[in-house]
TIPAGU-986005 format. One record per residue (C-alpha): residue number from 1; x, y, z. Coordinates in nm, 3 decimals. Example, Ala and Ser with C-alpha at 12.3 -4.5 7.8 and 13.67 -1.06 7.14 Angstrom:
# residues 2
   k    east   north      up
   1   1.230  -0.450   0.780
   2   1.367  -0.106   0.714
//
This chain:
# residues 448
   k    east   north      up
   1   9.282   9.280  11.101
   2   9.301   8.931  11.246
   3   9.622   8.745  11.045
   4   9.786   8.420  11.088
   5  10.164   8.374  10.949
   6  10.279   8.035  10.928
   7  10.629   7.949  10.921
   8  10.882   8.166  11.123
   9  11.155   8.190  10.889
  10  11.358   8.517  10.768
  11  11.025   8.637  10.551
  12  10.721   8.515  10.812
  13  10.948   8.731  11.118
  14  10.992   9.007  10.888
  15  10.618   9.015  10.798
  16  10.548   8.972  11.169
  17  10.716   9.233  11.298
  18  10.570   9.479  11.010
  19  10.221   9.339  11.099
  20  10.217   9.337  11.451
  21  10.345   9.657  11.499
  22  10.113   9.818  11.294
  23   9.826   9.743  11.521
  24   9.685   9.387  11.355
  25   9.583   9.066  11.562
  26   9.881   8.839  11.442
  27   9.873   8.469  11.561
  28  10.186   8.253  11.422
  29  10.227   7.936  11.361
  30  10.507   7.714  11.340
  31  10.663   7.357  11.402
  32  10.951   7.453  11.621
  33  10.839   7.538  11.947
  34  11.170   7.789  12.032
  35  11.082   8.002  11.766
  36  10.715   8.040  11.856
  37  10.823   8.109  12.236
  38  11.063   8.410  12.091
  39  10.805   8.535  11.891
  40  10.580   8.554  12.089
  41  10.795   8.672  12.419
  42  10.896   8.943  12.159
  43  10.640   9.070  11.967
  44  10.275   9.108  12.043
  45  10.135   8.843  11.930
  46   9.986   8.475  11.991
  47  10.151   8.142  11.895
  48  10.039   7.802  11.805
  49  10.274   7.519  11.779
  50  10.274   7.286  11.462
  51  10.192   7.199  11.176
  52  10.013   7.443  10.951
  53   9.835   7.195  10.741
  54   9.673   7.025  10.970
  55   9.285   7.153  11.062
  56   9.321   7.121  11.427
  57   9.619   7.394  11.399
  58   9.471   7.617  11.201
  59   9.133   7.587  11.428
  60   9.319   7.684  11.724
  61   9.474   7.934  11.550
  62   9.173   8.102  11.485
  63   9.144   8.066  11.114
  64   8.780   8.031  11.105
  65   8.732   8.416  11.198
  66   9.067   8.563  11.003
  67   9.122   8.819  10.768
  68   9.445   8.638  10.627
  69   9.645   8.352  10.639
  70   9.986   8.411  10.555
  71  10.156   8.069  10.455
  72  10.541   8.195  10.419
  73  10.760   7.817  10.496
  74  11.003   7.721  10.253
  75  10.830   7.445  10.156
  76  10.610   7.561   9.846
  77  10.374   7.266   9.845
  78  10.302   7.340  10.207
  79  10.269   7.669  10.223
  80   9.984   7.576   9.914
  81   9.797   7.296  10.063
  82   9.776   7.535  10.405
  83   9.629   7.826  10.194
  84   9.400   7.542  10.021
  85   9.300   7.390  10.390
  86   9.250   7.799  10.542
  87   9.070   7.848  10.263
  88   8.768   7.584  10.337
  89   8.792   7.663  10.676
  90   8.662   7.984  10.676
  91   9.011   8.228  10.641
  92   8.893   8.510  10.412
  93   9.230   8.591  10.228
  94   9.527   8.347  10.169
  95   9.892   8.447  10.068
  96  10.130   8.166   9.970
  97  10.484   8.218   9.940
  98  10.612   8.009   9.633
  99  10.963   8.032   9.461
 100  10.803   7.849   9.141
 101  10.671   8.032   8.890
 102  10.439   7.737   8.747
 103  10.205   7.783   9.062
 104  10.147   8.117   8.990
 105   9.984   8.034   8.644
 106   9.790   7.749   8.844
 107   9.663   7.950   9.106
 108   9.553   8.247   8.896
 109   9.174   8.150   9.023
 110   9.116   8.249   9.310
 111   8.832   8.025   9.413
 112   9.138   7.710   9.423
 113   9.193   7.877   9.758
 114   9.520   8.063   9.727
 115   9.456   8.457   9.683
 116   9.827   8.554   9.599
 117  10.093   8.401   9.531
 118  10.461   8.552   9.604
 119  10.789   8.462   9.451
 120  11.059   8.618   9.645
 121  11.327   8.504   9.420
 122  11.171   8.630   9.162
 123  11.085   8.978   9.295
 124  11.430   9.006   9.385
 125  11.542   8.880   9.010
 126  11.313   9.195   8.818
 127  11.433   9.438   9.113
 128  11.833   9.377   8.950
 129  11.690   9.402   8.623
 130  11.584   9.702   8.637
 131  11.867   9.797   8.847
 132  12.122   9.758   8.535
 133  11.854   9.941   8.297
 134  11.942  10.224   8.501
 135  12.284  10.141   8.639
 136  12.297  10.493   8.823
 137  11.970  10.383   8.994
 138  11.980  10.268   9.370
 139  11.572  10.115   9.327
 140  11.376  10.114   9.038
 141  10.995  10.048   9.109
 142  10.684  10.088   8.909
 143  10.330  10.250   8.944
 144  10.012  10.257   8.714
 145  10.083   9.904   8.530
 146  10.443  10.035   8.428
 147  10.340  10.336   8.318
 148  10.514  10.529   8.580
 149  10.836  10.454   8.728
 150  11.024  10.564   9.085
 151  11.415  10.586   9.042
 152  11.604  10.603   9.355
 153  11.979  10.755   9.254
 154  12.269  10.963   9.456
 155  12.347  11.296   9.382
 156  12.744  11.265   9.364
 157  12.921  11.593   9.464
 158  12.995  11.638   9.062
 159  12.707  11.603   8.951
 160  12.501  11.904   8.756
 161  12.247  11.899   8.961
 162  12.427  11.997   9.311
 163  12.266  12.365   9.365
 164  12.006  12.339   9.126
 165  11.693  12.411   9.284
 166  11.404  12.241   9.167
 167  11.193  12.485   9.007
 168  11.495  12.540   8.784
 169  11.502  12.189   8.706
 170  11.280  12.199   8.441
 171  11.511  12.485   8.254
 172  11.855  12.271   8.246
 173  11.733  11.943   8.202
 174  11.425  11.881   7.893
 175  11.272  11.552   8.004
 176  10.959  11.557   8.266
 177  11.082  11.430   8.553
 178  10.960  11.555   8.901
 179  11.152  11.464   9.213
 180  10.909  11.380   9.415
 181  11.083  11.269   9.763
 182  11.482  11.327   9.915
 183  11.651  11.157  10.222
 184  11.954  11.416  10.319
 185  12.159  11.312  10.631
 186  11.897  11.037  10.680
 187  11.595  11.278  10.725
 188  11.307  11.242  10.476
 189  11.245  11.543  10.311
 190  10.888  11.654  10.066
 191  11.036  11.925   9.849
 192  10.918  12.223   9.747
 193  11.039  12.406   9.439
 194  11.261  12.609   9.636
 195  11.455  12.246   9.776
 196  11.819  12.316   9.680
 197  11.996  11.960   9.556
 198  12.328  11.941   9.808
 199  12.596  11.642   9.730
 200  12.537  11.289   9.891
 201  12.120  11.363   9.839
 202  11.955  11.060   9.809
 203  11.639  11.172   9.529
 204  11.337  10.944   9.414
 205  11.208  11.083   9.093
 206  10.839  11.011   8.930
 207  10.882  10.979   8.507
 208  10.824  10.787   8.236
 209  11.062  10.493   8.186
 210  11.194  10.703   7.849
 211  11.173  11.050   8.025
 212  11.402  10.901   8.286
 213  11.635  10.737   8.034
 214  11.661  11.051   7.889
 215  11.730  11.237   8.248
 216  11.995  11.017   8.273
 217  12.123  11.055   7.912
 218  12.164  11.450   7.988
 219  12.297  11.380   8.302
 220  12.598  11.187   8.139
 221  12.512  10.861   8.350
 222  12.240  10.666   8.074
 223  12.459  10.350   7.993
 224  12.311  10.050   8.047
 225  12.509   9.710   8.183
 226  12.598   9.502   7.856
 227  12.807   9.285   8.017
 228  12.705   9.144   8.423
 229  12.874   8.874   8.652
 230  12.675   8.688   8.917
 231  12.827   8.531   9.186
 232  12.641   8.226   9.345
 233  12.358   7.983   9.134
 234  12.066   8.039   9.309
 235  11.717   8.078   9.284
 236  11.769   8.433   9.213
 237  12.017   8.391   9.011
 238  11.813   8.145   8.772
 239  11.568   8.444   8.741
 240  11.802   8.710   8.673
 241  11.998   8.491   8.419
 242  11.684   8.418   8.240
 243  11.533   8.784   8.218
 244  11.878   8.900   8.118
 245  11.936   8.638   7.830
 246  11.617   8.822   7.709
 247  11.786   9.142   7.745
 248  12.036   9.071   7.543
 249  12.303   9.116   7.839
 250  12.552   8.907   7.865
 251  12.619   8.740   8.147
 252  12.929   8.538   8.363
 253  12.783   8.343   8.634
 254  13.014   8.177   8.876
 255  12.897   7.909   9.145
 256  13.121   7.603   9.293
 257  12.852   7.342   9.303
 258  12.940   7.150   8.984
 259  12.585   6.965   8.987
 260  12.427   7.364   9.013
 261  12.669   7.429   8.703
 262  12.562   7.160   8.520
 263  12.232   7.238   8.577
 264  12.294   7.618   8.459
 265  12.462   7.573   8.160
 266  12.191   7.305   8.025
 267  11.925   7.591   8.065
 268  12.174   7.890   7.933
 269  12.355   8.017   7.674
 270  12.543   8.226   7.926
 271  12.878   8.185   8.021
 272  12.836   7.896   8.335
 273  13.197   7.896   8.534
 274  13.260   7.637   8.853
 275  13.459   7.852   9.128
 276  13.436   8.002   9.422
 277  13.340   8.357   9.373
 278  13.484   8.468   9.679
 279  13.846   8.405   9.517
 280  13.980   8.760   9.423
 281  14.247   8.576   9.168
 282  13.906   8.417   9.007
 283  13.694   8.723   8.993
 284  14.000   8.932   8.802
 285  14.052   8.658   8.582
 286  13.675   8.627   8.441
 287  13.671   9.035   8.395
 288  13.589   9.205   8.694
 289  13.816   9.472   8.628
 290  13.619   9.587   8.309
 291  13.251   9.436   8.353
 292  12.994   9.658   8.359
 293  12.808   9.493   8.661
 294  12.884   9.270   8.957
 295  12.550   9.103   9.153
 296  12.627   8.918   9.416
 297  12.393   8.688   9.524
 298  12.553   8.425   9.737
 299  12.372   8.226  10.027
 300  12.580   8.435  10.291
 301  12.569   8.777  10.370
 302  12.861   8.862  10.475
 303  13.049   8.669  10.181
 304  12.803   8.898   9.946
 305  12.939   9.228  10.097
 306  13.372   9.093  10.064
 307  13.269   9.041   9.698
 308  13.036   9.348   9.639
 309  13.289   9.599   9.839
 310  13.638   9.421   9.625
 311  13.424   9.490   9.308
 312  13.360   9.842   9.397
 313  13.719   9.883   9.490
 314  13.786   9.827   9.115
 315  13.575  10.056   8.989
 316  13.246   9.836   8.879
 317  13.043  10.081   8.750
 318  12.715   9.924   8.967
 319  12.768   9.651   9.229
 320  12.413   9.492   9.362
 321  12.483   9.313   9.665
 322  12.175   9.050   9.877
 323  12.131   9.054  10.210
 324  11.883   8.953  10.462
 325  12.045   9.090  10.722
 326  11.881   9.457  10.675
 327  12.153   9.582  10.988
 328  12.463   9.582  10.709
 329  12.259   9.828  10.516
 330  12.425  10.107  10.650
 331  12.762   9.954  10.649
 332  12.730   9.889  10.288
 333  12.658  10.222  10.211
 334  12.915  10.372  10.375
 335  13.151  10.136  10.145
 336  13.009  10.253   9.810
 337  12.816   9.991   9.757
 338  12.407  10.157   9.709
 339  12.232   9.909   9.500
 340  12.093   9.616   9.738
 341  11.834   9.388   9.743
 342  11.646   9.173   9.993
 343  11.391   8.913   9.908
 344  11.294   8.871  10.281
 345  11.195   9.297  10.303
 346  11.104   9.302   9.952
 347  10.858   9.003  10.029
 348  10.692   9.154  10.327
 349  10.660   9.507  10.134
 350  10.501   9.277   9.917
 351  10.198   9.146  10.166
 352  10.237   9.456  10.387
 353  10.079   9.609  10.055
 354   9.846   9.390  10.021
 355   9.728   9.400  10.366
 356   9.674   9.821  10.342
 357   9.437   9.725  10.012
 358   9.276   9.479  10.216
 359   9.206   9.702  10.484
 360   9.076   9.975  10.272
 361   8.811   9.731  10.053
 362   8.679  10.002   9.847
 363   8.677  10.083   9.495
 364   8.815  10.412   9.552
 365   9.089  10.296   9.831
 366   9.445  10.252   9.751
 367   9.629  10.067   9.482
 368   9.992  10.061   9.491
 369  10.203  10.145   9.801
 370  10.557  10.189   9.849
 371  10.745  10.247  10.154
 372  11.110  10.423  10.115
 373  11.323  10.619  10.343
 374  11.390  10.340  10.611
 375  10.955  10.331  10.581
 376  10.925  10.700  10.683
 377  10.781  10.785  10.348
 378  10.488  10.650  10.120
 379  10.388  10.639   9.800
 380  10.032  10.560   9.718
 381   9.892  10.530   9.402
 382   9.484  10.621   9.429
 383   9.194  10.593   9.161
 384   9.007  10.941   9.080
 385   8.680  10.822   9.188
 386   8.334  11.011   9.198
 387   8.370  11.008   9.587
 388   8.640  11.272   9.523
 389   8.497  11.648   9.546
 390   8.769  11.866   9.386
 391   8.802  11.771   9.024
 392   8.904  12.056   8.790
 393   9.034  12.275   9.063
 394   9.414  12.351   8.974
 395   9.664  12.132   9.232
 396   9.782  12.505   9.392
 397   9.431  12.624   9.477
 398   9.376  12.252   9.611
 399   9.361  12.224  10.077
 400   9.639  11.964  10.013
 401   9.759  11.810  10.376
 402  10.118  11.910  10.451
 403  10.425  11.687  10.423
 404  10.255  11.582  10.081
 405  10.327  11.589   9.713
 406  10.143  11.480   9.417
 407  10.387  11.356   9.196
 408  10.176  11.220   8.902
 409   9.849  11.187   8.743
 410   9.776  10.929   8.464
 411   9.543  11.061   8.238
 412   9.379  10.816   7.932
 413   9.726  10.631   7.993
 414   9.970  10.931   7.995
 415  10.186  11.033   8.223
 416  10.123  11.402   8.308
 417  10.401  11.538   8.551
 418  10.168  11.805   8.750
 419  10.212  12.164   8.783
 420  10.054  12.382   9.015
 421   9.803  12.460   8.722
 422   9.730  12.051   8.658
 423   9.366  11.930   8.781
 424   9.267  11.612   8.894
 425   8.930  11.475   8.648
 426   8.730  11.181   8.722
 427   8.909  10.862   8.566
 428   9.267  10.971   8.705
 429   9.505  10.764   8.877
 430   9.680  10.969   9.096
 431   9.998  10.923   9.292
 432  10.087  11.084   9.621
 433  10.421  11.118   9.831
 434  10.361  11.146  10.184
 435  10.486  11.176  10.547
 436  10.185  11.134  10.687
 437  10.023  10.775  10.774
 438   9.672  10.648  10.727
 439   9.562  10.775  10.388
 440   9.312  10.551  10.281
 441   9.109  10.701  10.004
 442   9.227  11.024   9.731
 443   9.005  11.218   9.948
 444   9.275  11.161  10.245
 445   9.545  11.442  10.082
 446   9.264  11.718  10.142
 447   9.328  11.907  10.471
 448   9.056  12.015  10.720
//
C-alpha cells in the first residue's frame, strides 16, 4: 500500500518503522528537516519537508494516489484539518491521531474526511483498567465486541498449574478457558495438549471475561485493585481516573504541578495530592506500603521505572509502569515489574491493524488482529463466511496449517471454547493463534 505519515514524533516513527518494514510505500512528512533526513537515511522510505496541511505538501507527497494518510503530530487540530485537506485531495483512507475524546463523537461520519480517529491516551487509560480487573494479568485485550477476552499472566514457580499439562487442564480447574499461546525463555510456543506448564511461562488464555474471573478465583489470584495510586497528572491519567471513579476504585493521584492539581480535583472526587511522586518519604506516607496498585505514569521513563521497581520492592500487589522507550522492557521485567503500557506501540498496533483490514477489503477478510510475543505471534479474529468450504467438519479432521490454533468460535454470541469435536458453521466468528504470517481470509488456516 502507498501511506503517508505526517509528523515524526515517538508514534509516526513507531508506525513507520512497522509500515515500512512490512513491505508498504511509506512517504513522511514533517516540518523539521533533521528528522525527515534520519528517516529517511534509515528506513526505506521517501520524505517531504513541511507542513502537512498545506496542499502543495501533501501533492508532492503523493496524496492524490494513496491508500492512507496517517496524520500522527501532537497537535490534534492539525493532524484533523490534514486528514480533512487528504481527504479532498484524493487520499483514500485518513487516520488522525487525537487525545480528545469530543472529536471522536464529531468525526463518527466518515464522509467529514477523517476515517479513524485514535486516542492514545485513552487506549493506554482502558489497557490499566483492565489491568487491575485482573491484577494477576500482564495484558488484557478483547475480541468479538468484548465477548472474548486474551489474558496475558506469569506462571509463578508456586503456582498449581506448574506441571499440569494442558489436556488435564480442564480436570483441575472448572471454568473454559483454553490457553491458546506461551512465550518460555523468550520463544513463542502453539501448544498442544501435551504442552507441560514449567515456572516463569508467560501464557495468553482465550475465555469469557467471567470464565477467566473464575480461573483466577480457583487459582487463588481473583482480587481485584480497590484501592490504586497514580503518579503524574496526565492525559492518561485523566482517563484512568475517570474510568476508575466509575469503577468504584478508589484512587490517590499525586502530581507537583499545582495548576494540574487544581485542575484534577475540580473534575474528581478522588483523592488529588501536590508532590513529587518520585519522593520515597511521599509515596510511604500516602499508602504505598498497603495499596493495592501503583501506575506510574509520569512524563519520563526512567523516573516511571525508580517508582514502579520501589513499589514492587514493597510488595504492591500489581505495579503498571509507561514507557515509550520499548528497550527498558526487558529490564523491567527482570525487576518484577510485568504490567506495562505504551501509548506510542499501543497506537501503532492500533493503525498497523487497521492497515492489515485495509489490505484485505473483503467481507470475509480479517477483523481483529493482535500481535504478542515481541510480534512473533498473531491473533486474528475471522468471519465464517460462505467462501469457507469446511463447515461441519470436526476441528481434528480439519487440514489445519501448522504452528496454528483455533482458540475460539462465537456462535449466536457465545463463546464456545473448541474441542477437537467443535465445527465451524456459517455465521461464526472465529479466532486463530498463529506463527505463520499472511493469513488473510478463514480459508488461510487450511493447509495444502
Amino acid at each position: 500500500m502507498d501511506i503517508i505519515i505526517s509528523g515524526l514524533g515517538s508514534v509516526g516513527r513507531s508506525t513507520m518503522d512497522k509500515l515500512s518494514k512490512g513491505g508498504h510505500n511509506v512517504v513522511v512528512i514533517d516540518l523539521d528537516g533533521q528528522k525527515v533526513e534520519d528517516a529517511v537515511n534509515a528506513y526505506d522510505v521517501k520524505g517531504v519537508i513541511g507542513n502537512c496541511a498545506s496542499s502543495e505538501v501533501l501533492l508532492e507527497a503523493g496524496v492524490g494516489s494513496a491508500d492512507l494518510l496517517i496524520a500522527s503530530t501532537k497537535d490534534d487540530e492539525l493532524n484533523i484539518l490534514c486528514c480533512i485537506i487528504a481527504s479532498r485531495l484524493g487520499v483514500k483512507k485518513t487516520i488522525a491521531r487525537s487525545s480528545k475524546p469530543e472529536y471522536v463523537d464529531v468525526f463518527k461520519d466518515e464522509a467529514l474526511g477523517v476515517s479513524m480517529i485514535v486516542n492514545p491516551q485513552y487506549e493506554a487509560a482502558m489497557e490499566i483498567s483492565r489491568m487491575l480487573r485482573f491484577p494477576s494479568a500482564i495484558k488484557v485485550s478483547k475480541f468479538s465486541k468484548g465477548k472474548v477476552e486474551l489474558v496475558e499472566f506469569r506462571a509463578p514457580g508456586d503456582s498449581p498449574l506448574i506441571g499440569l499439562s494442558l489436556k488435564n487442564l480442564g480436570k483441575n480447574f472448572k471454568s473454559k478457558v483454553l490457553i491458546c499461546a506461551a512465550q518460555r525463555a523468550g520463544k513463542p510456543i502453539i501448544p498442544t495438549g501435551d504442552f507441560v506448564i514449567a515456572p516463569e511461562d508467560r501464557l495468553f488464555v482465550t475465555a469469557t471475561q467471567k470464565n477467566i474471573s473464575q480461573f483466577f478465583k480457583q487459582l487463588g489470584w481473583n482480587k481485584p485493585a480497590r484501592n490504586v495510586i497514580i503518579v503524574g497528572g496526565s492525559r492518561t491519567a485523566y482517563y484512568l481516573c475517570e474510568e476508575l471513579e466509575k469503577l468504584k476504585i478508589n484512587v490517590k493521584l499525586i502530581e507537583k504541578d499545582k495548576d494540574r492539581c487544581m485542575q484534577l480535583a475540580n473534575d474528581f472526587k478522588s483523592e488529588i495530592i501536590c508532590g513529587d511522586g518520585t519522593d520515597h518519604e511521599l509515596l510511604i506516607d500516602e499508602g504505598i506500603t498497603y495499596t493495592d496498585a501503583f501506575v506510574a505514569l509520569g512524563n519520563m521513563d526512567e523516573q516511571n521505572i525508580i517508582m514502579s521497581m520501589f513499589a514492587a520492592s514493597l510488595g504492591v500487589p500489581k505495579v503498571i509502569t509507561k514507557i515509550d522507550q520499548l528497550s527498558y522492557y526487558d529490564m523491567l521485567q527482570k525487576s518484577g515489574v510485568h504490567s506495562v503500557v505504551s501509548t506510542k506501540n499501543s497506537t501503532a498496533d492500533q493503525i498497523i491493524r487497521f492497515v492489515r483490514i485495509l489490505e484485505n477489503n473483503e467481507s470475509d477478510s480479517v477483523r481483529r488482529i493482535f500481535h504478542i510475543i515481541d510480534d512473533t505471534t498473531e491473533i486474528l479474529e475471522f468471519p465464517a463466511t460462505p467462501s469457507f468450504k469446511q463447515f461441519g467438519i470436526p476441528l481434528q479432521e480439519l487440514n489445519l496449517k501448522k504452528r496454528l490454533l483455533i482458540a475460539g468460535i462465537v456462535r449466536d454470541g457465545t463463546l464456545i471454547t473448541p474441542s477437537g469435536q467443535d465445527c465451524i458453521m456459517p455465521g461464526d466468528d472465529v479466532i486463530v493463534v498463529t506463527l505463520e504470517e499472511g493469513l488473510a481470509n478463514l480459508s488461510d488456516i487450511l493447509g495444502n
